[in-house]
C-alpha positions in Angstrom: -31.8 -3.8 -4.3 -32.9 -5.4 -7.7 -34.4 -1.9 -8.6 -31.8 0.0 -8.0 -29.6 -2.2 -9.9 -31.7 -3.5 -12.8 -32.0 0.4 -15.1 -28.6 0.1 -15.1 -27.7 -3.3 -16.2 -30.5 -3.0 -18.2 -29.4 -0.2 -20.1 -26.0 -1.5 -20.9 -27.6 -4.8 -21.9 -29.8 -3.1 -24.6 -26.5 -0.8 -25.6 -24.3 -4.1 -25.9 -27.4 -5.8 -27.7 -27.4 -3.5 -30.4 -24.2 -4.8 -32.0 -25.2 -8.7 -32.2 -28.5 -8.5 -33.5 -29.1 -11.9 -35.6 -31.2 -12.0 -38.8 -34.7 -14.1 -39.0 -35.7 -14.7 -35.6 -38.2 -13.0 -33.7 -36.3 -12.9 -30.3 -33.2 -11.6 -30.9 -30.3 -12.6 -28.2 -29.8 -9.6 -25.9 -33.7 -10.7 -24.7 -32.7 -14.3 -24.0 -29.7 -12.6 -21.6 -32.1 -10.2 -20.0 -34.7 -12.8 -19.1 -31.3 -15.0 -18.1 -30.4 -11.8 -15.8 -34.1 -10.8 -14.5 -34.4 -14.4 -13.4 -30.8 -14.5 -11.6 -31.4 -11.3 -9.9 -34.3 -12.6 -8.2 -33.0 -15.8 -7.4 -35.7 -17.6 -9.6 -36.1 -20.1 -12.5 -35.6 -19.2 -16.3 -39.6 -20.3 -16.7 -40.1 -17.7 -14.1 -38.7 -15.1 -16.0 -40.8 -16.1 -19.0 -44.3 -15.0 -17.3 -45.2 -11.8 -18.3 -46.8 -11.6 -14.7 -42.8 -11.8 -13.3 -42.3 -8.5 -15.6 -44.5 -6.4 -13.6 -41.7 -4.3 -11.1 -39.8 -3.9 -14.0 -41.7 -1.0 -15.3 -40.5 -0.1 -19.3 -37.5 -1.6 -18.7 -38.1 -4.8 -20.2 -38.2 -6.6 -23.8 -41.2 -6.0 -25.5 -42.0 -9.9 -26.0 -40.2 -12.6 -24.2 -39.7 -16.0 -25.3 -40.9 -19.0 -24.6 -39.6 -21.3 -22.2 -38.3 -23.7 -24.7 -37.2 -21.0 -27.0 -35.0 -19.8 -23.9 -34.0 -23.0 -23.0 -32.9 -23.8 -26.5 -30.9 -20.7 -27.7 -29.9 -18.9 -24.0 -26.4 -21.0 -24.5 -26.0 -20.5 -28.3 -22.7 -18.4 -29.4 -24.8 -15.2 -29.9 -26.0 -15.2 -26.2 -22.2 -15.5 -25.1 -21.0 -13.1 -27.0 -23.2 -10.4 -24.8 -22.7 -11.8 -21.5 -18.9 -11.3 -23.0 -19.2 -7.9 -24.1 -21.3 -6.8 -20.8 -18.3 -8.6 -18.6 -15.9 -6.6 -20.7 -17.9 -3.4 -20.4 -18.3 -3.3 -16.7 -14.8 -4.4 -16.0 -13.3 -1.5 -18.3 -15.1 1.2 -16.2 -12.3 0.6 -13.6 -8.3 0.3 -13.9 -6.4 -3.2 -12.4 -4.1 -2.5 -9.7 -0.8 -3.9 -9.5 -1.8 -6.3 -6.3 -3.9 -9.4 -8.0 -5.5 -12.4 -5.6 -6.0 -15.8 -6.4 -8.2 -18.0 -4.7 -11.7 -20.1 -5.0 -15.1 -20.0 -3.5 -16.7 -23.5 -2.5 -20.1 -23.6 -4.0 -21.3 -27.0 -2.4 -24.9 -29.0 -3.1 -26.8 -31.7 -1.8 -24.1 -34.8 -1.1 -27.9 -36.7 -2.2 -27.7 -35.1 -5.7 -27.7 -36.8 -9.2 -26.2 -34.1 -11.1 -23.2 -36.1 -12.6 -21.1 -32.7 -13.3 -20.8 -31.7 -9.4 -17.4 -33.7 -7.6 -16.7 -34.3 -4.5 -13.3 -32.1 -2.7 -12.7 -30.0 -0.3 -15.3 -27.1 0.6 -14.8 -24.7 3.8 -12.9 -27.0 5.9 -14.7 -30.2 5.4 -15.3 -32.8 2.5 -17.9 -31.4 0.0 -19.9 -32.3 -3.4 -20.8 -29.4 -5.8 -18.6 -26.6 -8.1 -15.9 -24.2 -7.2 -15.5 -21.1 -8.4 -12.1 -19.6 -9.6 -10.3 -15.8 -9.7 -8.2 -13.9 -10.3 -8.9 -10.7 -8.5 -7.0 -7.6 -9.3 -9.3 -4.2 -7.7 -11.7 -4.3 -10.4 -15.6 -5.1 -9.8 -15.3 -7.9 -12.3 -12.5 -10.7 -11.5 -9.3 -10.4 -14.0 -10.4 -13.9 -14.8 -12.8 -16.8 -13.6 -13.6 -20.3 -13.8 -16.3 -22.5 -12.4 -15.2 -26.3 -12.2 -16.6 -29.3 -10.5 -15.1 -29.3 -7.1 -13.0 -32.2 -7.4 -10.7 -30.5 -9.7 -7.6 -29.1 -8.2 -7.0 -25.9 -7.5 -3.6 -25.7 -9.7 -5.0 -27.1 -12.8 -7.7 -24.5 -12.5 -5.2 -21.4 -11.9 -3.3 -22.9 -14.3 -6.4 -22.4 -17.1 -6.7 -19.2 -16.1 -2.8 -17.5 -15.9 -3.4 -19.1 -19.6 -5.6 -16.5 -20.4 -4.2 -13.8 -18.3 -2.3 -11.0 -19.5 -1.4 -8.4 -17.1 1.4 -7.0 -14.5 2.1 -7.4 -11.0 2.1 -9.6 -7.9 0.0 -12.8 -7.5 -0.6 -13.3 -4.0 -1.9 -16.9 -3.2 -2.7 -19.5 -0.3 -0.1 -22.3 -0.1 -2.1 -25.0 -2.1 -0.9 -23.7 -5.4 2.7 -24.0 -4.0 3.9 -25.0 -7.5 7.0 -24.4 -10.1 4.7 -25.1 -12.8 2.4 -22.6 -11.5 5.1 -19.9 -10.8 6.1 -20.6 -14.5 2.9 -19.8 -16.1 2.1 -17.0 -13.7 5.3 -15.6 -14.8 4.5 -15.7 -18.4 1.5 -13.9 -17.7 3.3 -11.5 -16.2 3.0 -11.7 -12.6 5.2 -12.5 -9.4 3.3 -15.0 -7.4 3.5 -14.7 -3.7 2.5 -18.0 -1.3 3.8 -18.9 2.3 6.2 -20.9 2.2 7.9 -21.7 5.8 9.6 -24.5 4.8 13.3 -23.9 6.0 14.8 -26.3 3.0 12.2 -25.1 0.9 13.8 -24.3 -2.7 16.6 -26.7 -2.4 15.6 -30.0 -3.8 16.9 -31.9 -6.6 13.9 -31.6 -9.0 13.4 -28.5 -11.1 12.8 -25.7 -9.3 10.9 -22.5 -10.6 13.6 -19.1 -10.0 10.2 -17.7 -9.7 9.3 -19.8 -6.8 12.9 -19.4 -5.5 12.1 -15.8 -5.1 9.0 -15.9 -3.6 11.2 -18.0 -1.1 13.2 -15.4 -0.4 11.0 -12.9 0.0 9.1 -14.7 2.2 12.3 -15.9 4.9 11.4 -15.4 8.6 14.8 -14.1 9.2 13.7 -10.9 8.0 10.9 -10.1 9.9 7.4 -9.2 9.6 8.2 -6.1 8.8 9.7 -7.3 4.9 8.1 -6.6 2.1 7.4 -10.0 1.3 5.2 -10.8 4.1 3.7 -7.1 4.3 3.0 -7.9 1.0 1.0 -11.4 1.3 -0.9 -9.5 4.6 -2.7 -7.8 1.6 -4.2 -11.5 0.7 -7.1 -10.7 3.6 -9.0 -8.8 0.8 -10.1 -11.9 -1.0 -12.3 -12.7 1.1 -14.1 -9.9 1.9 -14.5 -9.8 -1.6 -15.9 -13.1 -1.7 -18.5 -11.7 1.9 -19.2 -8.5 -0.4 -20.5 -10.9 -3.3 -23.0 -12.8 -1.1 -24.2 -10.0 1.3 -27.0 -8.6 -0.6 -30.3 -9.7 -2.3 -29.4 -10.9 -5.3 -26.0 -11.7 -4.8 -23.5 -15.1 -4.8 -25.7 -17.2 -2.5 -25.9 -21.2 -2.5 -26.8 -22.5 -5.5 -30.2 -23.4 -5.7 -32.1 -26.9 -6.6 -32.7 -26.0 -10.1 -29.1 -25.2 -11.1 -26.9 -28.0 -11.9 -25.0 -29.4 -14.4 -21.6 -27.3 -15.0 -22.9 -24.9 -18.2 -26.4 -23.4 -15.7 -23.7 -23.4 -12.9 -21.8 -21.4 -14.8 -24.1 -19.1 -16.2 -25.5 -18.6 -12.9 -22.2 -17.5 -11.4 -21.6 -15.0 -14.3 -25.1 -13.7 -13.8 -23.8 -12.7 -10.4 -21.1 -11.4 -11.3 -21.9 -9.4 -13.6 -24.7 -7.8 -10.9 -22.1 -7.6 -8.4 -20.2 -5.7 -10.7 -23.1 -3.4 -11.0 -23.5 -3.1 -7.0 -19.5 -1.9 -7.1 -19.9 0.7 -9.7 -23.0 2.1 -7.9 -21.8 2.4 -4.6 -18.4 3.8 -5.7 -20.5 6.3 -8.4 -18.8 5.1 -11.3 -22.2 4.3 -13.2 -21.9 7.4 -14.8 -18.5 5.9 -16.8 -21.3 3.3 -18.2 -22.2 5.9 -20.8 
């Protein structure tokens, strides 16, 4: 798998490259992100990817010289180094249109309840108590999330969709799991555009005192029993099932969203990590759908 995947990541990465080149330094930032990449792919330390003996499947399609460790440890988080995993996000996620159906939900990525990594919270994972990060989207039919976030896992999901809708600008329905059964949240999903759809089985639900969001009111409607299965709100929110096969899809390949492992922690590796994987699973979709060829 990381053959078939790496030409073309690689290829975009040096075309990206090209337009955030940084005078006198002799590694220039697009090779810091490809030794970030090579080492994600495989599921190995940046170090790793700093031996020229790692290199050796990779053919001609690698830099020329690659850095030190300290060199990459130093600079792989400096502006310059963002600004092409930025532009690569961008790139992939433009190859494809969003649809007008977006999904919004997190992914548990626990750790060792022993570790010392101050960044990683205690909350709740898949049905149990767990320590470690949680990742964030906003899923709309694209091979790249809408948007993303990667938090400790003690913050709530609310606050974290709430970050995100910030950012969001787009169109559509917002179909979500009853935790972020909020005004404030309908509110700001509504600014960004979107109708947010949750369950809500409550049969007062909608008619309290405090404020209530006309966005949530509604989703309230359109989600009333008396009207069957068969209305569109709950035909609608039957769509929410594709979340997490998107989520299975990202982990069931070499390469792709698996645990973290014991050398990433702190929030800012985390969360470089996860956008390495994104950014490869992004690469898997356009493959298998054959839309490579709108890479070029």
């Amino acid at each position: 798998m990381e053959r078939e995947l790496w030409p073309t990541l690689y290829r975009l990465l040096r075309e990206v490259g090209r337009d955030f080149s940084q005078k006198y330094v002799q590694i220039q930032p697009w090779v810091l992100v490809a030794c970030s990449l090579w080492a994600i792919l495989h599921d190995r330390t940046a170090q790793w990817a700093c031996d020229e003996a790692s290199w050796q499947s990779a053919g001609r399609l690698r830099p020329w010289k690659l850095p030190s460790p300290s060199t990459l440890s130093r600079r792989a988080y400096e502006v310059a180094a963002g600004l092409i995993w930025r532009a690569l996000e961008q790139r992939l996620r433009d190859c494809q249109s969003p649809a007008l159906i977006a999904l919004l939900d997190g992914k548990p990525l626990p750790v060792g309840g022993c570790t010392k990594d101050p960044d990683a919270g205690y909350g709740r994972g898949a049905g149990m108590m767990a320590k470690g990060y949680k990742l964030h989207t906003v899923m709309a039919g694209r091979c790249l999330p809408e948007q993303w976030e990667v938090t400790s896992l003690g913050v709530g999901e609310t606050t974290a969709a709430g970050q995100m809708l910030a950012r969001a600008d787009a169109g559509g329905y917002l179909l979500a799991d009853g935790n972020y059964d909020s005004s404030e949240l309908f509110d700001q999903a509504a600014r960004a555009g979107y109708q947010m759809v949750v369950p809500i089985d409550h049969p007062n639900a909608g008619k309290g005192h405090h404020y209530q969001s006309p966005h949530r009111r509604r989703c309230v409607e359109m989600m009333k029993r008396d009207r069957g299965l068969s209305g569109f709100g709950r035909a609608l929110y039957r769509m929410r099932t594709a979340i997490e096969r998107s989520y299975g899809n990202a982990t069931s390949f070499a390469g792709g969203l698996l645990p973290l492992p014991a050398w990433v922690r702190r929030l800012r590796r985390v969360r470089f990590w996860v956008w390495g994987k994104l950014l490869i699973n992004a690469v898997r979709i356009l493959r298998n759908k054959g839309l490579t060829s709108s890479l070029r």
